[in-house]
N, C-alpha and C positions, 0 to 999 in steps of 0.2 A: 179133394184138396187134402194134400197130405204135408203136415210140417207146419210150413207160418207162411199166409200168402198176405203182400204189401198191396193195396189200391189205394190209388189219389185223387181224390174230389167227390163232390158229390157227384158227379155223373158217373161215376164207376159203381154208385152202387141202386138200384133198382129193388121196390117191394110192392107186394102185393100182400092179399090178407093170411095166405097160405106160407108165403116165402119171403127170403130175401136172395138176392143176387148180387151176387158180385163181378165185376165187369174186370176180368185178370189181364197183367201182359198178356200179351203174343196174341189177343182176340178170344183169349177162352173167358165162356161163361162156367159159372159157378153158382148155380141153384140149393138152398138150406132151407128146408123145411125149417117152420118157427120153430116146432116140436123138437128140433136136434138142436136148437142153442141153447145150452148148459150157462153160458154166463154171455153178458154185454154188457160195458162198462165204458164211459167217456171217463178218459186219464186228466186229471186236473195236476198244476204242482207237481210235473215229472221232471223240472229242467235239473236237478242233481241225476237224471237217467240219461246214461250214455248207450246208442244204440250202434251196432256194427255190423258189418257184413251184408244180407241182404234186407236189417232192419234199418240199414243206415238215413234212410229217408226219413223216418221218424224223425231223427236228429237235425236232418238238413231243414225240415221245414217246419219247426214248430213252429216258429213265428205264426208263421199263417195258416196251418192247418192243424185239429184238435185230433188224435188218435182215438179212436173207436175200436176200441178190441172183442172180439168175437170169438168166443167159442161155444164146438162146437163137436160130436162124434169123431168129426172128420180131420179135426186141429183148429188152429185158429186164423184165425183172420184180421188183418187191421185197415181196416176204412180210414185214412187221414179226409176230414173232413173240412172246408175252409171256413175258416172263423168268419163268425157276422159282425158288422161294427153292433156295438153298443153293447 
């Protein structure tokens, strides 16, 4: 994974006690040794962040889904994950 890759939901994204996976457009998997995440952080209070280009999802769906940023050796990664009630 090179640059900043977007996944949506939680079914895009898959772990185990070794990894996490991510489930990328176009069908590609994306396998991260825990050992290679340098940072993971749930974004809270980002709505004055304006995102564009191919982060524009971020933008389009905060409402419903909480960004998960991930990095990682490789770059980073953002899991938009869908908010629970309550």
């Amino acid at each position: 994974m090179s640059g900043i890759a977007v996944v949506v939901g939680c079914d895009a994204v898959d772990a185990d006690s070794s990894w996490l996976r991510l489930h990328l457009p176009g069908g590609h998997l994306r396998t991260i040794d825990w050992t290679a995440i340098s940072m993971a952080a749930l974004v809270r209070n980002d709505e004055r962040m304006t995102f564009e280009g191919d982060l524009e999802q971020i933008t389009a769906l905060r409402s419903s889904h909480d960004p998960l940023w991930i990095e990682s050796g490789d770059g980073v990664a953002i899991a938009l994950l869908e908010k629970r009630d309550g």
